[in-house]
C-alpha positions as CSV (number, residue, x, y, z in Angstrom):
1,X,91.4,65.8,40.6
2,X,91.8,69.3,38.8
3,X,87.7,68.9,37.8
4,X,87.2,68.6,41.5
5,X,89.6,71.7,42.0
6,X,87.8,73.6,39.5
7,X,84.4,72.6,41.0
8,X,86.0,73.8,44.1
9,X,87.0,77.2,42.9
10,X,83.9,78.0,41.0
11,X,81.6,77.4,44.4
12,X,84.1,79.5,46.1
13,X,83.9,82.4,43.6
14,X,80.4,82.2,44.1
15,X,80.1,82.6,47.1
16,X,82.3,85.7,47.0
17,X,80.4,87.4,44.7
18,X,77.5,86.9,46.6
19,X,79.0,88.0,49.8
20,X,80.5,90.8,47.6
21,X,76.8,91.9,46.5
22,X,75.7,91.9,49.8
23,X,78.1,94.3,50.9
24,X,77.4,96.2,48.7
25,X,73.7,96.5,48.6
26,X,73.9,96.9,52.6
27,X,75.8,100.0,51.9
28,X,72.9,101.2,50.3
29,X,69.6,99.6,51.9
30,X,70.5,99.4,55.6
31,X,67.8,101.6,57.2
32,X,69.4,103.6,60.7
33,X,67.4,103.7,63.6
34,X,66.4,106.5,65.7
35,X,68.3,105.7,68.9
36,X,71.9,104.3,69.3
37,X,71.6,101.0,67.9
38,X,74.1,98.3,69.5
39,X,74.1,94.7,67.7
40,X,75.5,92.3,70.6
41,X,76.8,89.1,69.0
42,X,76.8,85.7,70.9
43,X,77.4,83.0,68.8
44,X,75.8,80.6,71.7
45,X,73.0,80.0,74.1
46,X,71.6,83.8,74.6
47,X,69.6,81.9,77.2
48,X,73.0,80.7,78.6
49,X,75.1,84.3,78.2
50,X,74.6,86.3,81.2
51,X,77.2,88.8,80.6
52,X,75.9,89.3,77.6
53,X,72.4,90.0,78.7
54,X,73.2,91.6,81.3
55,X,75.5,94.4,79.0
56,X,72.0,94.6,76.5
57,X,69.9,95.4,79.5
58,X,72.3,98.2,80.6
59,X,72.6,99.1,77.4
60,X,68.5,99.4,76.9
61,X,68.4,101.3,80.6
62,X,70.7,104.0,78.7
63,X,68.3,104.4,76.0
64,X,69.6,102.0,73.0
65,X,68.0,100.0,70.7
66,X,69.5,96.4,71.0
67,X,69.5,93.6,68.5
68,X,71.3,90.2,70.1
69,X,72.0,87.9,67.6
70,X,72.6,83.9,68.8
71,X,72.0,80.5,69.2
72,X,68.3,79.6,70.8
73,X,68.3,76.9,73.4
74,X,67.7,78.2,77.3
75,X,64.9,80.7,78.1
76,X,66.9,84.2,78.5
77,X,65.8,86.4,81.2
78,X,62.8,87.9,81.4
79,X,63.8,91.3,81.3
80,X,64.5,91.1,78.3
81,X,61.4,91.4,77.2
82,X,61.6,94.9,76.7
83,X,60.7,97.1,73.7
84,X,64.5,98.5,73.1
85,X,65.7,94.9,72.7
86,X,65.1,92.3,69.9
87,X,66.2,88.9,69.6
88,X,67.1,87.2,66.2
89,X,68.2,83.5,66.2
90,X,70.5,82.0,64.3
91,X,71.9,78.5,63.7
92,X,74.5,76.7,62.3
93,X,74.2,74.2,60.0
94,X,75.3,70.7,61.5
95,X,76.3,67.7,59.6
96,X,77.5,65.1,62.5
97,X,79.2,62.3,60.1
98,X,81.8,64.1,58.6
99,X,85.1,64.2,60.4
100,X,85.8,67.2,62.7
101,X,87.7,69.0,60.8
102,X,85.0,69.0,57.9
103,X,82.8,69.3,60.4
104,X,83.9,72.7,61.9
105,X,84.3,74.0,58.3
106,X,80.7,73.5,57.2
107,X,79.7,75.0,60.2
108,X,81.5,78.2,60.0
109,X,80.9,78.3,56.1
110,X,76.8,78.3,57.0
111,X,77.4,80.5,60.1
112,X,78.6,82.9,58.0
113,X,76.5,83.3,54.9
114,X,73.1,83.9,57.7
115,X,75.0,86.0,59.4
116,X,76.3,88.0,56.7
117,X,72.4,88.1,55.6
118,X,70.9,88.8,59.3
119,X,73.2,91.5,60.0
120,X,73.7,93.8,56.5
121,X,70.2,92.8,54.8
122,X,67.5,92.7,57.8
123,X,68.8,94.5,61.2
124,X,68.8,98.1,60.8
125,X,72.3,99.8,60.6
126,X,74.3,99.8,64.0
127,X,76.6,102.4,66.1
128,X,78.3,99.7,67.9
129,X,78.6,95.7,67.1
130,X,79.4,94.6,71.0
131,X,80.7,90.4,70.5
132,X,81.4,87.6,72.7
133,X,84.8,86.0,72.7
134,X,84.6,82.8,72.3
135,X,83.8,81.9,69.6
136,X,85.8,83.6,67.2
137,X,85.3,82.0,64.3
138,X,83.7,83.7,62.2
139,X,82.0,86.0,64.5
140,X,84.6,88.0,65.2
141,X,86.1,88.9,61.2
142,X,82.8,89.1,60.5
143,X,81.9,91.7,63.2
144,X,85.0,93.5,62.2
145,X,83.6,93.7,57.9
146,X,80.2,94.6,58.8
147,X,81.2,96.9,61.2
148,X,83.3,98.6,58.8
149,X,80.9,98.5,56.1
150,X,78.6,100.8,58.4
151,X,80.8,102.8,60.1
152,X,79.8,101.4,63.3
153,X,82.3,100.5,66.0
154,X,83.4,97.1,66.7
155,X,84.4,96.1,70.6
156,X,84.8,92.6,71.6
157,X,83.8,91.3,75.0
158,X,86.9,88.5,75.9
159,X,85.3,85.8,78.1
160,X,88.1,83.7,77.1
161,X,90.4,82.5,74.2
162,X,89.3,80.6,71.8
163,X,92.7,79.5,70.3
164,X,93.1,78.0,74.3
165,X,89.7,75.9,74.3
166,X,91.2,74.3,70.5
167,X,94.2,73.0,72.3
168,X,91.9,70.9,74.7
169,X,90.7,69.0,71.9
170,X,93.5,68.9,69.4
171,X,96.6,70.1,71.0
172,X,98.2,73.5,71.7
173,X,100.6,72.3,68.8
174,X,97.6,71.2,66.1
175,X,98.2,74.0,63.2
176,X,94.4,74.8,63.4
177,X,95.2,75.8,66.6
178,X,98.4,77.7,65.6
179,X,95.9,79.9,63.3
180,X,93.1,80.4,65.2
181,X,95.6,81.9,67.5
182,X,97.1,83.9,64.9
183,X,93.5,84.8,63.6
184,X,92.1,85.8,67.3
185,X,95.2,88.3,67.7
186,X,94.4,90.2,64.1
187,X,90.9,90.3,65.2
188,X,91.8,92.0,68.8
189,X,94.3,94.1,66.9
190,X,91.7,95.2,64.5
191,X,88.6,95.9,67.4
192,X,88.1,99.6,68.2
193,X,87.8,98.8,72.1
194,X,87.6,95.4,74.2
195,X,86.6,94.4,77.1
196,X,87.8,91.7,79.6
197,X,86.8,89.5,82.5
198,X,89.6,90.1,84.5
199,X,92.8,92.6,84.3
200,X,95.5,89.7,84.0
201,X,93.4,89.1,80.6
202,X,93.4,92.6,79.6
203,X,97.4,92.8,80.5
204,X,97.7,89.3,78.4
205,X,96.1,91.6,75.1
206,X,98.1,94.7,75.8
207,X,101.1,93.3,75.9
208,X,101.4,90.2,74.2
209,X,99.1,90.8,71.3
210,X,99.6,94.4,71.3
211,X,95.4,94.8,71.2
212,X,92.6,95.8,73.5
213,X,94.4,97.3,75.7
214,X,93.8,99.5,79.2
215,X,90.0,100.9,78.6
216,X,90.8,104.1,76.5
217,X,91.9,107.0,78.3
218,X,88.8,109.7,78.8
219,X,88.8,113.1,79.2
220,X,86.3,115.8,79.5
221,X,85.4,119.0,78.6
222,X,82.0,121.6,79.9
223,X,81.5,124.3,78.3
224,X,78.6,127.2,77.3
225,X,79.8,127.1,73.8
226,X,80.5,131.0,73.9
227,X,83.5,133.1,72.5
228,X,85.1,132.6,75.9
229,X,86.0,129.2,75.4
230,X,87.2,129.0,72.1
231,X,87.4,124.8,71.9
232,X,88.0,125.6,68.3
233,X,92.0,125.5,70.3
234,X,91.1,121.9,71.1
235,X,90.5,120.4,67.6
236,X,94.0,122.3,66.4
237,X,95.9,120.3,69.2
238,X,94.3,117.1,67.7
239,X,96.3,115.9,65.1
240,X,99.4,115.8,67.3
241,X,97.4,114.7,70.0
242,X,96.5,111.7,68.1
243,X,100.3,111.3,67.1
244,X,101.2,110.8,70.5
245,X,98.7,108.4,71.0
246,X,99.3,106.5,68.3
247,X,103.2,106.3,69.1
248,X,101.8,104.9,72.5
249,X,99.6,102.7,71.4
250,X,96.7,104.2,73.4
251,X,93.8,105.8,72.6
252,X,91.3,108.7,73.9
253,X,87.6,109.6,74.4
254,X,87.4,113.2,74.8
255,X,83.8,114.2,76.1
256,X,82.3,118.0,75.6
257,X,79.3,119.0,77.9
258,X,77.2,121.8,77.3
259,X,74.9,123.7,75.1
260,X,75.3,127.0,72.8
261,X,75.7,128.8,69.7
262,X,79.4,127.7,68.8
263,X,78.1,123.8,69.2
264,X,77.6,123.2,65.9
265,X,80.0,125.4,64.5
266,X,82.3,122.8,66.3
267,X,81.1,119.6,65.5
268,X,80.7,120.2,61.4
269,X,84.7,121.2,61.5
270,X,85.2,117.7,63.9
271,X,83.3,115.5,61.4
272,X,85.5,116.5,58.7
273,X,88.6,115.8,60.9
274,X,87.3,112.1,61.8
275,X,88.6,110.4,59.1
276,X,92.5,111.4,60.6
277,X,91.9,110.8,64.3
278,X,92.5,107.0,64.2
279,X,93.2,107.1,68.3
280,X,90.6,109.8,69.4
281,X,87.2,110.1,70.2
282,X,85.1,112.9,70.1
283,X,81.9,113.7,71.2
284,X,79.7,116.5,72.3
285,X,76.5,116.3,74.5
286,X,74.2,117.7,77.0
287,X,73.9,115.8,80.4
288,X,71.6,116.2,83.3
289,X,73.6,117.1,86.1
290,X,73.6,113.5,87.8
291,X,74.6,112.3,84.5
292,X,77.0,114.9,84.3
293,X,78.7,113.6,87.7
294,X,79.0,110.0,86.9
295,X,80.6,111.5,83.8
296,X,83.3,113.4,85.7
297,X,83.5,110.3,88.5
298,X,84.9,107.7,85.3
299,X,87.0,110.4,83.0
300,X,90.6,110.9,83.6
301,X,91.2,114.3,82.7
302,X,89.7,117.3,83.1
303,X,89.9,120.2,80.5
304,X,89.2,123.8,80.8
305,X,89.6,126.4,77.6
306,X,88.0,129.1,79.8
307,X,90.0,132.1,78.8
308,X,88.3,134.7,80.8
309,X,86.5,137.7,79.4
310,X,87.8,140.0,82.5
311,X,91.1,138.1,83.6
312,X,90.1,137.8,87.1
313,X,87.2,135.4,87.1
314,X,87.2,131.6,87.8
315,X,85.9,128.6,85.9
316,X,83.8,127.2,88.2
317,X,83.4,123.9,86.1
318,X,87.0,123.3,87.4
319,X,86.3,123.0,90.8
320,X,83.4,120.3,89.9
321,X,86.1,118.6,88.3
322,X,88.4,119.2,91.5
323,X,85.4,117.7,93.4
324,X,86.3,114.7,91.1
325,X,89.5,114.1,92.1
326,X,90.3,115.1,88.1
327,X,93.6,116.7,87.7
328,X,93.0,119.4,84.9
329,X,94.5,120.7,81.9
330,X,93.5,124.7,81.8
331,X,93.8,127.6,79.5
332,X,96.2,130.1,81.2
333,X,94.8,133.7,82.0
334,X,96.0,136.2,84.7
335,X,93.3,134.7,87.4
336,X,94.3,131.1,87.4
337,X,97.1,130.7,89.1
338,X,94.4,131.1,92.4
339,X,92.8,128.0,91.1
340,X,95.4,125.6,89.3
341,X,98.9,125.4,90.2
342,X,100.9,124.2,87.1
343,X,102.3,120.3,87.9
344,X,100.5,120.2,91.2
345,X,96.7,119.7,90.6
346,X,96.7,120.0,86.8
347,X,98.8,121.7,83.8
348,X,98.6,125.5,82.1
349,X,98.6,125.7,78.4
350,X,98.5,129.0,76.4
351,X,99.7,127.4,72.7
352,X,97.7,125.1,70.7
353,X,101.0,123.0,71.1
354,X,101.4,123.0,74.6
355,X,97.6,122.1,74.8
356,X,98.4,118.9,72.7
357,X,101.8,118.4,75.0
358,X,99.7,118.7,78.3
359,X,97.3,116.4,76.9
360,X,99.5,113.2,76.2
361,X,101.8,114.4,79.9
362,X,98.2,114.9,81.9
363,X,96.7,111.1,80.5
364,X,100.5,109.8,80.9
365,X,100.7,108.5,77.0
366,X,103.5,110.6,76.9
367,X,107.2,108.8,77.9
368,X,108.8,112.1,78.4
369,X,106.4,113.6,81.0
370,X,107.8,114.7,84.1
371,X,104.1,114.9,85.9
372,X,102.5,112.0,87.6
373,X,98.9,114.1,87.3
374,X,97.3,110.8,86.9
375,X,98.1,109.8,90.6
376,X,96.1,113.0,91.8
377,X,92.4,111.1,91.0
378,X,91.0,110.2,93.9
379,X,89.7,106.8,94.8
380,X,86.6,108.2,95.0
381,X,86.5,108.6,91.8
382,X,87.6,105.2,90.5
383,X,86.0,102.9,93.6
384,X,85.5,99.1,93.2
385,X,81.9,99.0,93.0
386,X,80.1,95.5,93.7
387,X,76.8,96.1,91.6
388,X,76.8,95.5,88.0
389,X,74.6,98.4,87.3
390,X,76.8,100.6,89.3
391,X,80.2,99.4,87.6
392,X,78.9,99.0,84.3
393,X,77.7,103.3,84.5
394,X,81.1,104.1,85.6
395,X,83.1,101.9,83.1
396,X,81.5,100.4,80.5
397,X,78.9,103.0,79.3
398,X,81.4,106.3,78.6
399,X,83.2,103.8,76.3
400,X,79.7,103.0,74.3
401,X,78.5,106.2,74.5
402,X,81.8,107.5,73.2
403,X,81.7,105.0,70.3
404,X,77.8,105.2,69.3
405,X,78.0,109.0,69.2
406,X,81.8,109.1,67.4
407,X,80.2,106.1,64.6
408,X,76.8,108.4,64.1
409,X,79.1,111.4,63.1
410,X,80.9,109.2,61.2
411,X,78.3,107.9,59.0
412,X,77.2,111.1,58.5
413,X,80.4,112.4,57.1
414,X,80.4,109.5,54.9
């Protein structure tokens, strides 16, 4: 008996070190690729995964390079034969005498050694690792490491439980099923972002596992990078942004706009900040103006730092965000009284602490706020649309965007 334990403990330290030395040498060899790179995880039928091929697709449309790693078996749609996407199959190893139990652990033992491989030795570093829920095991702790490991982002796409579909077979009261349920909940606690198939599921993570959550708050920013609008005010209100968030359990994407001579003045101060923004996203880009409109259509929040070289002008990029139905959080100066009225169509800030204050009271994170600025988007701006392309723009893509831009800057600051 103890020779069998010791033979037991010596493959398992093994196999540690060997995971162990692929972790490591990942950290040094994984190449990067020159477009957002999203790894979508399926351990199934690709062929039989819709959602899942439908999200690379959109993904690809956006201009990402997509890896989906899964099971072969039915013929995946044809559109997916498309230069941004490659497909890498994996299996796990079956052994159909052993009990179940045995069964189950041999399989995720195997799974997890290729993955570990296919995904930190031969697929080029990601920005986002996007996986299917079921199954969790191992995909989802495994997701989570390498994720980690890369800087990358890690959201999971819930289709279901997979704690629920263990009960079927051995009973909601089976231990096994007691820890996968346990396991699952860690896993959706750990995830930077998740996804659900319908909102009672996304209630069900928020407030019985405390993870997921509502899709993270977004607001928005334009600006032409000029002395004028000093966002410099922005990354001071931050840190106690983030504190409020945190308190709430929420989190933020805040989105900048524009092009200018302050740009990157701004973003080398935010990389070195990323490290303590564990709730907030930051990103800066340039959008076409379409692009720029189906940004404003899905944030919600609008921010202006326009502080007016002659005191009497407007920000005009305020009444875009009007057009929006976006309540707005503005820099005061002696004009803007003429444009935003203080707890009626948005909030005035002059400190860098009322900024961070207006923040958490205009995206409602806040339980002291006496504004209800979030009732003031219109339904235009959040409508129930029927396509998938047209829903997944509006509420899928800010949140990959966000977290493929916020992992680059945070590879490069590590």
């Amino acid at each position: 008996m103890l020779q069998m334990m010791a033979s037991a403990a010596l493959v398992l330290g093994v196999l540690l070190l060997g995971v162990l030395l692929v972790l490591l040498c990942s950290r040094f060899f994984l190449a990067s690729m020159d477009n957002p790179h999203v790894i979508v995880l399926v351990l199934g039928d690709i062929g039989r995964s819709p959602r899942m091929q439908y999200h690379s697709l959109s993904l690809a449309r956006h201009g990402c390079d997509v890896t989906i790693i899964g099971y072969p078996g039915a013929e995946p749609m044809a559109e997916l034969t498309n230069s941004r996407i490659r497909i890498r199959h994996v299996m796990p190893l079956e052994i159909s005498w052993l009990p179940f139990t045995l069964r189950a652990g041999v399989k995720v033992l195997s799974l997890l050694l290729r993955l570990l491989a296919l995904l930190l030795l031969s697929t080029p570093r990601a920005n986002v690792v996007l996986v299917q829920n079921p199954p969790a095991i191992p995909s989802l702790l495994l997701a989570r490491v390498a994720s980690t490991l890369q800087g990358a982002s890690f959201i999971i796409d819930f289709h279901n439980f997979g704690y629920s579909l263990l009960a079927l077979k051995l009973g909601a009261q089976h231990p096994l099923v007691k820890a996968h349920r346990i396991y699952e909940q860690l896993c959706g606690q750990l995830a930077d972002d998740a996804f659900c198939v319908t909102a009672q599921m996304q209630r069900f993570l928020k407030e019985q596992w405390n993870a997921g959550g509502p899709a993270s708050l977004e607001f928005g920013g334009s600006t032409s990078w000029t002395p004028d609008e000093d966002f410099g005010q922005l990354l001071d209100a931050l840190p106690a942004f983030n504190e409020n968030l945190v308190q709430a359990n929420a989190r933020a994407v805040v989105i900048v706009t524009g092009k200018g001579d302050l740009r990157q003045q701004f973003e080398e101060r935010l990389c070195g900040m990323v490290p303590q923004l564990q709730a907030v996203r930051v990103v800066t880009m340039w959008l076409s103006f379409a692009d720029y409109a189906l940004l404003l259509g899905s944030a919600d929040l609008g921010l202006s730092l326009h502080s007016s070289s002659s005191g009497i002008d407007l920000p005009m990029k305020v009444v875009d965000m009007f057009g929006a139905g976006l309540p707005v959080c503005a820099r005061s100066f002696a004009a803007l009284p003429e444009l935003v009225q203080h707890g009626e169509n948005g909030l005035v800030f002059s400190s860098t602490e009322e900024l961070a204050v207006s923040l958490a009271h205009g995206l409602g994170v806040n339980a002291a706020a006496s504004t209800d600025l979030p009732s003031l988007k219109s339904p235009a701006g959040k409508s129930k649309l029927n396509a998938w392309d047209d829903h997944w723009d509006a509420i899928a893509w800010p949140v990959f965007h966000a977290y493929a831009l916020h992992a680059e800057q945070r590879q490069r600051a590590g």
